[in-house]
Each structure stands twice: as structure tokens, then as C-alpha cells.
VEXVEX-400755 format. One record per residue (C-alpha): residue in three letters; x, y, z. Coordinates in steps of 0.5 Angstrom, whole numbers, padded with zeros to 4 digits, always signed. Layout:
BEGIN
ALAXYZ ...
This chain:
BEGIN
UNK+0054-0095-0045 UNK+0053-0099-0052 UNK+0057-0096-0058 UNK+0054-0092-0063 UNK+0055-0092-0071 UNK+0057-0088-0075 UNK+0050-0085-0079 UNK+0053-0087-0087 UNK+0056-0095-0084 UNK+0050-0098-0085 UNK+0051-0102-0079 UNK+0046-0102-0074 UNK+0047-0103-0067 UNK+0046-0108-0063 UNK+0042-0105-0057 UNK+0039-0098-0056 UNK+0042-0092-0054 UNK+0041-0089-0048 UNK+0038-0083-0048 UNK+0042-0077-0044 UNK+0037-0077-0038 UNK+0039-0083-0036 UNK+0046-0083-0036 UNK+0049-0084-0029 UNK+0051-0078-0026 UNK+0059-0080-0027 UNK+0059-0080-0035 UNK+0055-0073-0035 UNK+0059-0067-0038 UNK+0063-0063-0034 UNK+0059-0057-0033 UNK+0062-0051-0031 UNK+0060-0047-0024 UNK+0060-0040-0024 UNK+0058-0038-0018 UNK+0064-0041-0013 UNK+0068-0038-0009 UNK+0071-0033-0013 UNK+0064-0029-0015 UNK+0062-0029-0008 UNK+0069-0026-0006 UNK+0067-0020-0011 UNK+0059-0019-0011 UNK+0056-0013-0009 UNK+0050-0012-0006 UNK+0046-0008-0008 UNK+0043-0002-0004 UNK+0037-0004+0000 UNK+0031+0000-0004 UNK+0034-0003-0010 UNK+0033-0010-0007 UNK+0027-0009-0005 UNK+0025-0006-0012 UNK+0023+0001-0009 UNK+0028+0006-0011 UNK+0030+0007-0018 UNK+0038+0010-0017 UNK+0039+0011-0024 UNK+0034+0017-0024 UNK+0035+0019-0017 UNK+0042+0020-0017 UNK+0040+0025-0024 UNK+0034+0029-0019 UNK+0038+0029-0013 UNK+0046+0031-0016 UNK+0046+0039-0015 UNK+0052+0043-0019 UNK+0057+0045-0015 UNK+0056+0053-0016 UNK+0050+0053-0014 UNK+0054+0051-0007 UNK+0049+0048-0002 UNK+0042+0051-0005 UNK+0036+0045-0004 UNK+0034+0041-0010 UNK+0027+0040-0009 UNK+0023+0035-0012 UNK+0015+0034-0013 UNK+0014+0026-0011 UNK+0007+0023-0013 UNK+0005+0016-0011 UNK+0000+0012-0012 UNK-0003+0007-0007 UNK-0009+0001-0007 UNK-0013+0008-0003 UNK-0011+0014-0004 UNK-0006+0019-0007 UNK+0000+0022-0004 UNK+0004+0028-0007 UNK+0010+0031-0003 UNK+0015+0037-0003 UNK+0022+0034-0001 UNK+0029+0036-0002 UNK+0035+0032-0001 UNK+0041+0032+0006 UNK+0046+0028+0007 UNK+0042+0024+0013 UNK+0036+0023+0008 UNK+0031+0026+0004 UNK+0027+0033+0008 UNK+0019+0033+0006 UNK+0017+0040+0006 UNK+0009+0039+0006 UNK+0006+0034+0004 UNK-0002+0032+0002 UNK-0006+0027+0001 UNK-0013+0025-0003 UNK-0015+0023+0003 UNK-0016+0029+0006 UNK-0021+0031+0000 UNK-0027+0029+0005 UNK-0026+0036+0008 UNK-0026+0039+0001 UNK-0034+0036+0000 UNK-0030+0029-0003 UNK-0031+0024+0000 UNK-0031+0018-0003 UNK-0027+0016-0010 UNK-0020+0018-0008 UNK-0015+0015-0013 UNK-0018+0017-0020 UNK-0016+0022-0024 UNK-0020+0028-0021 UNK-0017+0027-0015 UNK-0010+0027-0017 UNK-0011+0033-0019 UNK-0014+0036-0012 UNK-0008+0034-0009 UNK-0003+0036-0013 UNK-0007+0043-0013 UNK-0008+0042-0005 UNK+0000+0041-0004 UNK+0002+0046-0009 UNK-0003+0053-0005 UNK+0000+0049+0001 UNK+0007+0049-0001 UNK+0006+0057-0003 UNK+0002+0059+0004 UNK+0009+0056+0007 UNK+0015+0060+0004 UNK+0009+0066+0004 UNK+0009+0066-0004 UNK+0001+0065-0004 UNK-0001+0072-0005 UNK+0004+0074-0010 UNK+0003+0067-0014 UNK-0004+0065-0016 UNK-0003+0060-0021 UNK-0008+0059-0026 UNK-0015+0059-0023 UNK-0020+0056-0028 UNK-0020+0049-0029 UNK-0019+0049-0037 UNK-0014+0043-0039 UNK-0009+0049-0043 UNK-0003+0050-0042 UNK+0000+0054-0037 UNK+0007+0055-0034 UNK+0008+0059-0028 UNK+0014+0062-0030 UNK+0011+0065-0037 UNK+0007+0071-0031 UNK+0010+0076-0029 UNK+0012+0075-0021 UNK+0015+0081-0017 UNK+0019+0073-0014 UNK+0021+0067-0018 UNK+0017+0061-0017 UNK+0018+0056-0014 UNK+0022+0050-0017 UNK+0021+0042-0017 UNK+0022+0037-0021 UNK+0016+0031-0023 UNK+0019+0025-0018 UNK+0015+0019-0020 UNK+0018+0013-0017 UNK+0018+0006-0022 UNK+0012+0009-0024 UNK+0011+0007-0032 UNK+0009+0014-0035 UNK+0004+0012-0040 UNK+0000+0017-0043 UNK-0006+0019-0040 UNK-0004+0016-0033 UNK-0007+0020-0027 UNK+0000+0022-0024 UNK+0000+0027-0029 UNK-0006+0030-0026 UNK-0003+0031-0020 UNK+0003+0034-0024 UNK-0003+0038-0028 UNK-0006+0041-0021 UNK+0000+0042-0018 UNK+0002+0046-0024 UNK-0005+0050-0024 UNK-0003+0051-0018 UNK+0003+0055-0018 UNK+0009+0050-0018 UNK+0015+0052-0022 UNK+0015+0043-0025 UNK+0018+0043-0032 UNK+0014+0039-0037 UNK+0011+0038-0043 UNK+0003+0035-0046 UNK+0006+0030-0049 UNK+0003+0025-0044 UNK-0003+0029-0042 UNK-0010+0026-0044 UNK-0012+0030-0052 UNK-0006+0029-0054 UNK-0005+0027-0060 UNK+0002+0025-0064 UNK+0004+0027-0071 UNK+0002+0022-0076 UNK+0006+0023-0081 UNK+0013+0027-0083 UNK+0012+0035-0083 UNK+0005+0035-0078 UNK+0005+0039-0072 UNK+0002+0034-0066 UNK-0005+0036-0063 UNK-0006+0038-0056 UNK-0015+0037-0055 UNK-0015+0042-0048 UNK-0022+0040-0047 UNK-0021+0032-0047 UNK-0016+0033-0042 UNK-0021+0038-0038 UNK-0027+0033-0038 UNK-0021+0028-0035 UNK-0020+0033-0029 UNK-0028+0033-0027 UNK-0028+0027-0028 UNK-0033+0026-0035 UNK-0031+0020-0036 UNK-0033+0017-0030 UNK-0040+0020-0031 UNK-0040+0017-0037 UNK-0038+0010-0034 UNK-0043+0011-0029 UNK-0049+0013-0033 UNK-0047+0006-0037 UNK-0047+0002-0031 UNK-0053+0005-0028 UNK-0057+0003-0035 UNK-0054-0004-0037 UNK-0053-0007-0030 UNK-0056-0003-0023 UNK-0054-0010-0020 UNK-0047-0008-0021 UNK-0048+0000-0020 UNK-0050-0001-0014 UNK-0044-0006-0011 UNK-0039-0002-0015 UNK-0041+0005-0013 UNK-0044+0003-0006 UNK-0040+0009-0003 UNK-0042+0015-0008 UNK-0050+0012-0006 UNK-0048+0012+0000 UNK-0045+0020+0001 UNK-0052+0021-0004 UNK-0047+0023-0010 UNK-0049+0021-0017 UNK-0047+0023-0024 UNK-0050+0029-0025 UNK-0047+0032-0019 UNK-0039+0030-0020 UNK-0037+0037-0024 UNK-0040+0041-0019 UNK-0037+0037-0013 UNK-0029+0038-0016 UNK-0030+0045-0018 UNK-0033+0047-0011 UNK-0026+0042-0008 UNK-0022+0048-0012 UNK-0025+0054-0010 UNK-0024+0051-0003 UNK-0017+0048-0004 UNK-0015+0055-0005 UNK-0018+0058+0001 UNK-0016+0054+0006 UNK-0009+0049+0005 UNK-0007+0048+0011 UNK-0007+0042+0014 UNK-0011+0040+0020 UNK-0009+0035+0026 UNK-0014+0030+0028 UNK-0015+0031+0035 UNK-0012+0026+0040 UNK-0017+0021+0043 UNK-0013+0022+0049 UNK-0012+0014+0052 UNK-0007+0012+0057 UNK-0003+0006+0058 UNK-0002+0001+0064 UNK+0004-0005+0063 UNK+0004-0011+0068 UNK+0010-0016+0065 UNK+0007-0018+0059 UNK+0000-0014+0059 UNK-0003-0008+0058 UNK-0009-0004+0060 UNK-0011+0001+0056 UNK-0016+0007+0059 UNK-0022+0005+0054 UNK-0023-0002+0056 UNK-0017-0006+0051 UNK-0012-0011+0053 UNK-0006-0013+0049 UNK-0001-0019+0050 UNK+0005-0015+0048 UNK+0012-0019+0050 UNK+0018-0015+0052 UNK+0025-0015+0050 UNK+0030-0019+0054 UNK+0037-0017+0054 UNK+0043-0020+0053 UNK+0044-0023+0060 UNK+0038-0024+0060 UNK+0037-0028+0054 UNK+0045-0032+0056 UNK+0041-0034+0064 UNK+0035-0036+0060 UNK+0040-0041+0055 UNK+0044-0043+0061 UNK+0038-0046+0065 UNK+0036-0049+0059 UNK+0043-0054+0058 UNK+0042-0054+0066 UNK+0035-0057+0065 UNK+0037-0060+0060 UNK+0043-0064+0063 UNK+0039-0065+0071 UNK+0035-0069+0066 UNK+0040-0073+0063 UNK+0043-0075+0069 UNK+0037-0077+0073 UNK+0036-0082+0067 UNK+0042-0085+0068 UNK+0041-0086+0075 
């Protein structure tokens, strides 16, 4: 490498200098490397959920911890969850081998409530949370004794308030690694389940129409009706009389499913508010008939009763699979030899 000079000599050098990438690599700095023997000797694995970014143990551990005087008494936990279709609501208690789900209910099964499309928005969660609040309840048999609230109104409501020959029956809101913004729909799930008669301790805070104290000394404000028109879906009227006038093209493509089942804007409020009353005569879940198909296996195919085939390949065993490498080297050395002779 050629010799710098000091800045202040004055002296200029008589070649250029190389710059630090083009060093070869025996004149590089040492760097020091952590991860050696030593840290992977002493690193431990995190559980499998936490790898795979499902269970946040933190909160877990929290929800799940029960005191110790209360001996072997279940710790339930109403669990909320979103997918790309629907929305999923359990009722589940914590063992030893696992996680015990008490009643669960889905927006999928809305159809059979009179709404059959639109299954993920804020109005469907709410419908969930009240269907697996009155399931739950018909289940320990407090359906009778606890009603909930029965009109839809956005208020306030805590079940433990009411006067109850029984007390209600306790959860705690279980929302996953979920971000709890305000205004998102998980808490129209928790609302419904709530209205519905579910002891979940809570606040509005994250509620729609709530509005946080501007400046020191002011009460915050709590807006009821904005968070009753959340509930039968007004904001996605309002979204749908906007696109039906602006774009009809988009309209059509976005709400081909509403079009289809003939529901248009008008209709949605009466829509949610029959699914109410009728989640609230009829909880229980019914199974779908099974189609009755049998199968037939011959090696690797197999027939089933409507018409279907499949390929379907079966699990060899261990001598199975150690026969199947023996005559393998045994081809495989057959042909050496013949090459040689």
C-alpha cells in the first residue's frame, strides 16, 4: 500500500491511495465474530408460535395466570380474530394439555341470519360477538336469567350493573397480535358479545364516537350514536350511495355479491337489525349434513363414490424405506461392475 502523509506536512504523496474496498482481504481489520461456538452453546429457542409470529406470550402468560386461591377454577378468554373472510369469535379456558374452546361462532354462519354477504365489516362483528355471547349463555343455561341489552343503541352497558339471581358470566377480550386502534372492528365484536350478556371488563376508549379530552381539566366525550351507526353499517351505506353515484362501473365490480343477493343501501339497517332479533331466538349451531362419500384405496389410487379419483402416495415404513436404499447401492454397484467388465 503506498504511504499516506501527515495532513499539515505539506508533502504530497507520490501515488494514490487505495481506497478501503479494494484492500486484499489479508490487510483488512480484524472483525470480531459473535456469533461462535460459544453463542450457539447458550441460544435458546424461542417457542414455536412466537417463531412463526402467532402468540404474543407476553400477554398470554397475563390472560392465562390464575391465582392460586382460587385453586382450579377456569380463566376464560373471549378470543377475536380476523381472516381475509370472515370473522371468528371463541370462548376457550386454559389446561394443561392445551387451550379448551367452550363455544365458538363465526361470521360465516350469518347466512342463515338473513346476511349473506359482507362478512368481515364492523356490523358483522358485531352479529358475531352477539351470536357467541347468547350461545355461550344457552350453554351453562343462563339464557333466560341474563338477556343482555336488547336494543342496539351504541351506549354504554355492563352486564354486572343488572341485577342477576347468578352472576355473570366472566371473559377477558383476547385479541391476538392484533393492534387495537380506535374504531377497529374487533371491538364490534367485544361490543356485541357485551350487549349480549358476556361479563368482558372494558372501557369506550377505543370505541367509535369517542373523543379524548383536548386540553387539562375536560372530560372526554363519548358520541353513542356515531358508534350505533358503525353497528348497522351507516358508514357503509354512506360508502355505497357514493360509489353507486360517482362510479356505477366500480359499484358493480366492488358490491357484485350485495347486487347479486338484491341488497342495496336502503336495506342494510333493516338487514342487521332482524339478524338481532333472530341471533337472539335461535343461538344454536347447526352441523351440515354429511354428503356421505366413501372411499376405495388400491395402492396409490383411490375411488371415491361421486365419480373422483386421486393419487394419493402411502407411507412407507422404516424397513420399508431401508429395502427401498439397499436396492438402490445394490443397482447402483450391479452397474459399476458391468462397466468394468
Amino acid at each position: 500500500l503506498a504511504q499516506v502523509q501527515p495532513s499539515g506536512s505539506g508533502i504530497r504523496p507520490h501515488c494514490r491511495v487505495e481506497s478501503r474496498s479494494a484492500r486484499p482481504p489479508e490487510a483488512m481489520a480484524f472483525v470480531k465474530v459473535l456469533k461462535n461456538k460459544a453463542y450457539f452453546k447458550r441460544f435458546q429457542v424461542k417457542p414455536r408460535r412466537r417463531r412463526e409470529g402467532k402468540t404474543d406470550y407476553r400477554a398470554r402468560r397475563k390472560m392465562v395466570t390464575q391465582d392460586k386461591n382460587k385453586f382450579n377454577s377456569k380463566k376464560y378468554r373471549l378470543v377475536v380474530r380476523f381472516t381475509n373472510r370472515k370473522c371468528i369469535c371463541q370462548v376457550i379456558y386454559p389446561t394443561i394439555r392445551g387451550d379448551m374452546v367452550v363455544a365458538q361462532a363465526t361470521s360465516a354462519e350469518l347466512g342463515k341470519y338473513g346476511v349473506p354477504v359482507g362478512h368481515k365489516n364492523y356490523a358483522a362483528a358485531y352479529c358475531t360477538g352477539l351470536l357467541i355471547a347468547r350461545r355461550t349463555l344457552k350453554k351453562f343455561g343462563l339464557d333466560e336469567a341474563i338477556k343482555g341489552k336488547e336494543e342496539a343503541n351504541g351506549e354504554d352497558y355492563h352486564v354486572e350493573d343488572d341485577e342477576h339471581e347468578q352472576r355473570p358470566f366472566k371473559c377477558i377480550l383476547d385479541v391476538g397480535l392484533q393492534t387495537t386502534t380506535s374504531g377497529h372492528r374487533m371491538w364490534g365484536a367485544l361490543k356485541g358479545a357485551v350487549d349480549g350478556g358476556l361479563h368482558v371488563p372494558h372501557s369506550n376508549k377505543k370505541f367509535p364516537g369517542y373523543k379524548a379530552q383536548e386540553d387539562k381539566g375536560q372530560e372526554p366525550e363519548y358520541d353513542a350514536d356515531a358508534h350505533k351507526e358503525r353497528i348497522f353499517g351507516n358508514h357503509l351505506k354512506e360508502y355505497m350511495e357514493m360509489l353507486q353515484e360517482e362510479d356505477p362501473t366500480k359499484y358493480e365490480a366492488h358490491f357484485a355479491k350485495f347486487i347479486e343477493n338484491d341488497i342495496d343501501a336502503e336495506k342494510l339497517e333493516d338487514m342487521y337489525t332482524e339478524a338481532h332479533s333472530k341471533i337472539r331466538e335461535d343461538p344454536d349451531f347447526e352441523a351440515k349434513e354429511k354428503k356421505g362419500i366413501t372411499h376405495e384405496r388400491t395402492d396409490e389410487n383411490i375411488k371415491s363414490s361421486d365419480g373422483t379419483e386421486h393419487v394419493r402416495f402411502a407411507k412407507l415404513t422404516l424397513e420399508q424405506r431401508r429395502a427401498k436404499v439397499a436396492a438402490k447401492i445394490a443397482a447402483a454397484q450391479a452397474k459399476l461392475m458391468a462397466d468394468d467388465d
